[in-house]
Every structure is written in structure tokens, then in C-alpha cells.
Backbone as JSON, one array per atom type, in Angstrom:
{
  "sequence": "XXXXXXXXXXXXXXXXXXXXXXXXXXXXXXXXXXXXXXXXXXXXXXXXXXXXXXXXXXXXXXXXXXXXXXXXXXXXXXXXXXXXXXXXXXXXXXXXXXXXXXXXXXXXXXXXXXXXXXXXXXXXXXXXXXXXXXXXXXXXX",
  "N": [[27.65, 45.54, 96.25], [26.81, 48.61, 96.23], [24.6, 50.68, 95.61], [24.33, 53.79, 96.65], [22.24, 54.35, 98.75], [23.07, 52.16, 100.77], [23.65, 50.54, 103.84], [26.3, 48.48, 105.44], [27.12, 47.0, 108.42], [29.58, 45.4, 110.48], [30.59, 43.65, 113.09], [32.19, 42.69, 116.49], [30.75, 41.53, 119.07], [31.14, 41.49, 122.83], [29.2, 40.47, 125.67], [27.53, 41.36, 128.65], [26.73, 40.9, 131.69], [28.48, 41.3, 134.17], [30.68, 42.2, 132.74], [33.85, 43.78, 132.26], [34.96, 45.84, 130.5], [37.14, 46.64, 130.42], [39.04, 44.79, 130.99], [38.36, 43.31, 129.33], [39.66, 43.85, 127.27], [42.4, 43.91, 128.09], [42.97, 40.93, 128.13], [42.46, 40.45, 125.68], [44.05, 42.51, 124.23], [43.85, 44.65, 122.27], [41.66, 47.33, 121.76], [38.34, 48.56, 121.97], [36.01, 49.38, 119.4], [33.71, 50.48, 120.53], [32.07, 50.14, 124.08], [31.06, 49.31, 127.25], [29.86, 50.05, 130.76], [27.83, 47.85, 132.91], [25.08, 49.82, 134.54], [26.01, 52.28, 134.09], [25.22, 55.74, 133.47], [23.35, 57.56, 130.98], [22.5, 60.31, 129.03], [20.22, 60.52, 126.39], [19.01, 61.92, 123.35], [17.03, 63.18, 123.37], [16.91, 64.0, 126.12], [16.22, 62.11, 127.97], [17.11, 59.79, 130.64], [18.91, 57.12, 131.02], [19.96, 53.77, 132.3], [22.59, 51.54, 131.46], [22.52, 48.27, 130.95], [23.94, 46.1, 130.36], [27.17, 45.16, 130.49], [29.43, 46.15, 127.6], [31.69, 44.83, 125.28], [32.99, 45.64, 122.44], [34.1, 45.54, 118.34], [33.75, 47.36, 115.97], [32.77, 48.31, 112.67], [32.0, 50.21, 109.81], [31.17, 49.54, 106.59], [31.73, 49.75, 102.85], [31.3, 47.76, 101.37], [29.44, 44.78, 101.05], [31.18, 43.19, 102.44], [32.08, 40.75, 104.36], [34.59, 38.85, 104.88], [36.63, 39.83, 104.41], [36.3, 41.4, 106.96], [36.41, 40.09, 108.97], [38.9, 38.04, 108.73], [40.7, 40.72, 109.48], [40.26, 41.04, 111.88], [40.47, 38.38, 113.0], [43.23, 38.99, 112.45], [43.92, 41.15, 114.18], [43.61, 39.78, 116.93], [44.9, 37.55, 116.66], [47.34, 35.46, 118.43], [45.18, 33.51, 119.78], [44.13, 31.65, 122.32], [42.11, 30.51, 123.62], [38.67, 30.34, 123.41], [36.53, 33.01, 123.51], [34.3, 33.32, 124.81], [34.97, 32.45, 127.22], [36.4, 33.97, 128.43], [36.86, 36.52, 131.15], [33.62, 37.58, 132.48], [32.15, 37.64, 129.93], [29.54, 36.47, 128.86], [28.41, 36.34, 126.53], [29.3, 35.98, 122.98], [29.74, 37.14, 119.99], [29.79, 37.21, 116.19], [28.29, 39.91, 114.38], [26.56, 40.58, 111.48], [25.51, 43.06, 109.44], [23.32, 44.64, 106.93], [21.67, 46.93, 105.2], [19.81, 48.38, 102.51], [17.84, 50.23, 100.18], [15.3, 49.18, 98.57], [14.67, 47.46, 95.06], [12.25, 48.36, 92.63], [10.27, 46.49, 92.65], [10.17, 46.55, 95.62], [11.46, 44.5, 96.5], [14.95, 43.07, 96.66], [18.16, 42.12, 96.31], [21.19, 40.49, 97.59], [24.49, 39.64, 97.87], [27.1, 37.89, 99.54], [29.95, 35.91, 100.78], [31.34, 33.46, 102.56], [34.95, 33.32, 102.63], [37.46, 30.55, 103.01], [39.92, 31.04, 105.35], [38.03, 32.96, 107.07], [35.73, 31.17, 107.7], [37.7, 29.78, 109.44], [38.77, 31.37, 110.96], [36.4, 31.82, 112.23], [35.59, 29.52, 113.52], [38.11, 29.36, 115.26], [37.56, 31.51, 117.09], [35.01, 30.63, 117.95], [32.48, 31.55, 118.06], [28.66, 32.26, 117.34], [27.57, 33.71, 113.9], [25.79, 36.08, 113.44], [23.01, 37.43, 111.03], [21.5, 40.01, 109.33], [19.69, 41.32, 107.03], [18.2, 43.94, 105.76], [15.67, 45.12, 103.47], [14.91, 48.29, 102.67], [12.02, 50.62, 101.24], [12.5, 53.08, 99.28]],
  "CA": [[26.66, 46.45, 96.79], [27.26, 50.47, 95.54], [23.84, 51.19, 96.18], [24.25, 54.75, 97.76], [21.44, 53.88, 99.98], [23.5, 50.77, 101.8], [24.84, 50.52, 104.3], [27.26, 47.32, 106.03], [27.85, 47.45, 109.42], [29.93, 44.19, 110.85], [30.95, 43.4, 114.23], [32.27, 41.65, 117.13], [30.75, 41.56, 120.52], [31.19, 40.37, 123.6], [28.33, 41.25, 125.93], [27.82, 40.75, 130.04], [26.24, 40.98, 132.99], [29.59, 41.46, 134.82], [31.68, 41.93, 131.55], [34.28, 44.91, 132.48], [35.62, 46.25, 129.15], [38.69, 46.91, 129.91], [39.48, 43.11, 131.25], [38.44, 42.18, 127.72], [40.7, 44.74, 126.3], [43.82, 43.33, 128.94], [43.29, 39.93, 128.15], [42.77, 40.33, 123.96], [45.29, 43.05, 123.9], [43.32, 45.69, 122.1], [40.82, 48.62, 122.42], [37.28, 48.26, 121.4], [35.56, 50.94, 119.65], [32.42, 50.69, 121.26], [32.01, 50.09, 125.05], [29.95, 50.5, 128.36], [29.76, 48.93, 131.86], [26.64, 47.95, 133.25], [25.26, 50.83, 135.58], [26.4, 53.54, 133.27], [24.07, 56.34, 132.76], [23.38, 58.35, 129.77], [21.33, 61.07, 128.4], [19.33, 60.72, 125.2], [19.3, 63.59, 122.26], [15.52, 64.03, 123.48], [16.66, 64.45, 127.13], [15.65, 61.14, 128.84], [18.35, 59.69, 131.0], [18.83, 55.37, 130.57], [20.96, 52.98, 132.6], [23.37, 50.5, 130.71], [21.74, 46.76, 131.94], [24.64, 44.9, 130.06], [28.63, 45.49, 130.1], [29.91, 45.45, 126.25], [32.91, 45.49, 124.59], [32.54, 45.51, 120.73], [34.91, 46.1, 117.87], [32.43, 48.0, 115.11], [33.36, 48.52, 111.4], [31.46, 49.94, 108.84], [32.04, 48.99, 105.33], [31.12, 49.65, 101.88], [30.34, 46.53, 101.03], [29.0, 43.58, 101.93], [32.94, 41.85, 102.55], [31.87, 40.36, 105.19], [35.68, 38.09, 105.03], [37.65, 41.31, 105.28], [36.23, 41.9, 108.51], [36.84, 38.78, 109.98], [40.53, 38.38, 108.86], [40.87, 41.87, 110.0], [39.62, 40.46, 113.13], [41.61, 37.29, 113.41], [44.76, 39.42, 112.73], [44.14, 42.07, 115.47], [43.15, 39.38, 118.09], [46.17, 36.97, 116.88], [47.14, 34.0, 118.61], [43.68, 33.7, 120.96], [44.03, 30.16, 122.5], [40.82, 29.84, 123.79], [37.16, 30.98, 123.03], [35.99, 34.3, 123.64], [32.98, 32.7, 125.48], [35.71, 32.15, 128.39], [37.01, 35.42, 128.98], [36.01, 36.39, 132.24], [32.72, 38.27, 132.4], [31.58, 37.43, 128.79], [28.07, 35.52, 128.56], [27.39, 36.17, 125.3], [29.77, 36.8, 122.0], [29.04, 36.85, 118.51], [29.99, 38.08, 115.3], [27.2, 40.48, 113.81], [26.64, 41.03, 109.81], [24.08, 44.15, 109.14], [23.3, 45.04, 105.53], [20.87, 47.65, 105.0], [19.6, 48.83, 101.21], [16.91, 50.68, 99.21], [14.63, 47.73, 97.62], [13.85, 47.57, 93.85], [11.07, 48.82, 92.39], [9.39, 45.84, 93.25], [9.97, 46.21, 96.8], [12.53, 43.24, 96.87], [16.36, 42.81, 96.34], [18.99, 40.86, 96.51], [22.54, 40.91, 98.83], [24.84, 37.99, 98.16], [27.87, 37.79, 100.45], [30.62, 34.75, 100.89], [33.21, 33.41, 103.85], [36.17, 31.85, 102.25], [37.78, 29.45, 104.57], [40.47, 31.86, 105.93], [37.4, 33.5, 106.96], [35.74, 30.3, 108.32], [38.68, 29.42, 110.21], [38.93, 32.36, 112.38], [35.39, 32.11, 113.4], [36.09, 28.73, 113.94], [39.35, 29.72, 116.27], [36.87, 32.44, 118.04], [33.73, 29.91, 118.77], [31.36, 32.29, 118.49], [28.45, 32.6, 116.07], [27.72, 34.75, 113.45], [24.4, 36.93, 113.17], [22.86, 37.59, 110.1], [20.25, 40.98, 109.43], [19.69, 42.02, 105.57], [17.25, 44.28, 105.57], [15.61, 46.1, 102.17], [13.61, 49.67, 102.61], [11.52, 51.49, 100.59], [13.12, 54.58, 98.68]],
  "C": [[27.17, 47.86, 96.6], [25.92, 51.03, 95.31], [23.94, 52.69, 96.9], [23.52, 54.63, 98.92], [21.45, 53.0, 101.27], [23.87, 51.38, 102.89], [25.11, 49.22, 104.98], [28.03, 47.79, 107.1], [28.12, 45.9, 109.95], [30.52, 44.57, 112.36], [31.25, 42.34, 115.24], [31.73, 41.84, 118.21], [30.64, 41.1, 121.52], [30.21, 41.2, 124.91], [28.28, 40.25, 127.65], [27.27, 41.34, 130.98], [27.03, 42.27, 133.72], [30.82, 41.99, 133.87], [32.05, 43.9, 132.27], [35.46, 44.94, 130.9], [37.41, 46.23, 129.14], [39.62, 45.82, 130.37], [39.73, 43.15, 130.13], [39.48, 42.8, 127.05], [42.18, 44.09, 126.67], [43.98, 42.33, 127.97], [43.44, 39.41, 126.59], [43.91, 41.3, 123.34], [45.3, 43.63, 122.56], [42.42, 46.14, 122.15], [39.5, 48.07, 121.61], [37.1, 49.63, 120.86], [34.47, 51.45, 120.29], [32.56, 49.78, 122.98], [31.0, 50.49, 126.33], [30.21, 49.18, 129.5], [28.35, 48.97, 132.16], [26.24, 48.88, 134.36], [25.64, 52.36, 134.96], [25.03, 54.18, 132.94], [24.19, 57.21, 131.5], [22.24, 58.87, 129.47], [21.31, 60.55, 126.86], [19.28, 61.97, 124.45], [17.89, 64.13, 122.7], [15.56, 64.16, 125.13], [16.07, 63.46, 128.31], [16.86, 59.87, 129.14], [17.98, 57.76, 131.19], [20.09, 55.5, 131.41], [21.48, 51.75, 131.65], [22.56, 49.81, 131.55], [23.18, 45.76, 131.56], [26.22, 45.61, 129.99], [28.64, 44.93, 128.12], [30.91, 45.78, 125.44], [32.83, 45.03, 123.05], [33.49, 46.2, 119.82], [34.15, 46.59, 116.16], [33.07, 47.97, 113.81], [31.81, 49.07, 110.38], [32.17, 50.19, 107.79], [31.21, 49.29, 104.13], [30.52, 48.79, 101.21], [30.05, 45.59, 101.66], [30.46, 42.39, 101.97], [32.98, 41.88, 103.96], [33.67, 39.19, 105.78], [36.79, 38.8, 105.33], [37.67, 41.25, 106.52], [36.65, 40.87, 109.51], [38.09, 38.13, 109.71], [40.68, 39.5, 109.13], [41.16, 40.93, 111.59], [40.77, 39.25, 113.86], [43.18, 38.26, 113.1], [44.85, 39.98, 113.97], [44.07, 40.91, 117.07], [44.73, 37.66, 117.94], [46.14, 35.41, 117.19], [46.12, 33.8, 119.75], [43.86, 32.25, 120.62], [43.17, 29.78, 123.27], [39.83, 30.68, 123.18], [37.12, 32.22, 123.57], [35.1, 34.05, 124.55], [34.21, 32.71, 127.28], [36.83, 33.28, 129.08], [36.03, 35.58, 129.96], [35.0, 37.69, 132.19], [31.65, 38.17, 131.11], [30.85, 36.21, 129.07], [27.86, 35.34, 127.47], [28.6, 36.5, 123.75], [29.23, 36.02, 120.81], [29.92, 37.61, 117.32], [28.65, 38.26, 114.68], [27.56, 41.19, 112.65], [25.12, 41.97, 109.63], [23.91, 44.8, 107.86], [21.6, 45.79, 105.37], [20.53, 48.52, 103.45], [18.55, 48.95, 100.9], [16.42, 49.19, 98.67], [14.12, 48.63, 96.21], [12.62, 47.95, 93.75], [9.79, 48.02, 92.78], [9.22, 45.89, 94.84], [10.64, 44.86, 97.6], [14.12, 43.62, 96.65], [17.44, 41.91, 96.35], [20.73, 41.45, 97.12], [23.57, 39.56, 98.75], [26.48, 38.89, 98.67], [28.76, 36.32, 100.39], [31.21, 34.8, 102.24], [33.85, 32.46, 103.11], [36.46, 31.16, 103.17], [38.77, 29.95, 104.91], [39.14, 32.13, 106.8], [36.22, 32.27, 108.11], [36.49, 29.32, 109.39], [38.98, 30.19, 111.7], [37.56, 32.21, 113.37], [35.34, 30.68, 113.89], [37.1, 28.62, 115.67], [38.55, 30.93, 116.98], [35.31, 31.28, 118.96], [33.03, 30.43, 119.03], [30.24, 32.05, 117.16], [28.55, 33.69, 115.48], [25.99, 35.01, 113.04], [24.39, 37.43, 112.04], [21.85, 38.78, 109.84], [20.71, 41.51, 108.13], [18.24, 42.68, 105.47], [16.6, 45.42, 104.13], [14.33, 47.14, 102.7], [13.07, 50.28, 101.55], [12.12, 52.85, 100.56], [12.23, 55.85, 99.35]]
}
């Protein structure tokens, strides 16, 4: 994918009710880059102020291409020897790994995006027990 128009954003997150970020951070034993507790407020660029509804701790990446196996040995290195699920960290309801591929469509208005997981790659998400989310979307130039 070298598309100028792409872009590949991958991720992990673990998402919660109750989920306090910086548990998940204790107990995996590093930092997320993205974060929030539930209850958190925040302004908007147009000035309209929102409450968080969900705690989430998330470790973001974007990427030039669609190497979707990078990210997830990345992933399994930083998080190591993790001897249980992610699902069982306390406060986490919900985790996942999320794959986002965004590109200009051909002239026809179609395209194409192919992607692999070696089995390194299958192993970790394996040893995490989470799934993995899929969103390829093609736009008009």
C-alpha cells in the first residue's frame, strides 16, 4: 500500500465500564498511548463539552502499510510473558485488536488491500484471546 492517500491505523484496546487505565498499565507493565476514565470531560474544537461513558486504555500505531504482523509482534514483545487473557484484567469488558486501512479507490470506484498474519503473528493473538477487527475502507479522490 504507497498510495499517498492511505492510511493504516492498528491497535489494541481494552475498553470498560470500570476499566482504570492506569491498573491496566500496573498490571501489563506499560503506558498506553491513548487513554480516558469514564466521567472525564472534554471540550470539542467546536466548543461543545462531552463526558467519557467508557474507561480505555489503548496502545495506537499508525503505519505505512498495511503490516498488520509488525504490529502484533510489536505487541506481543512489549506485553511479554502475559499469562492470562486480557479479558481478565480487572475492569476490562471488552478487548480487541483493531486493523483500519483507509485508501483513495480506483477509477472505478473499487480497490484492493491484501494483508497477511504469519503464525508468530497468530500466536500472540492467540496468547492475548482477544479478537481482531477488521475496517478497509476505499474513498473517492
Amino acid at each position: 500500500m504507497t498510495n499517498h492517500d492511505s492510511k493504516c491505523e492498528v491497535a489494541l484496546y481494552l475498553r470498560g465500564h470500570d476499566l482504570d487505565p492506569s491498573h491496566v498499565s500496573s498490571v501489563l507493565g506499560i503506558k498506553p498511548t491513548l487513554s480516558q476514565h469514564r466521567g472525564e470531560r472534554h471540550i470539542t474544537s467546536t466548543n461543545k463539552e462531552f463526558v467519557t461513558k467508557l474507561g480505555v486504555w489503548a496502545i495506537v500505531s499508525q503505519e505505512e502499510s498495511a503490516n498488520l504482523s509488525r504490529f502484533i509482534e510489536r505487541i506481543g514483545h512489549e506485553l511479554g510473558a502475559l499469562d492470562h487473557s486480557l479479558n481478565e484484567i480487572g475492569g476490562v469488558e471488552e478487548a480487541y485488536l483493531d486493523f483500519f486501512v483507509s485508501m483513495s479507490a480506483n477509477e472505478d470506484g473499487g480497490g484492493e488491500c491484501k494483508f497477511e498474519l504469519d503464525r508468530c503473528s497468530t500466536e500472540v493473538i492467540r496468547k492475548l484471546g482477544v479478537p481482531v477487527h477488521f475496517t478497509i475502507a476505499f474513498t473517492r479522490r
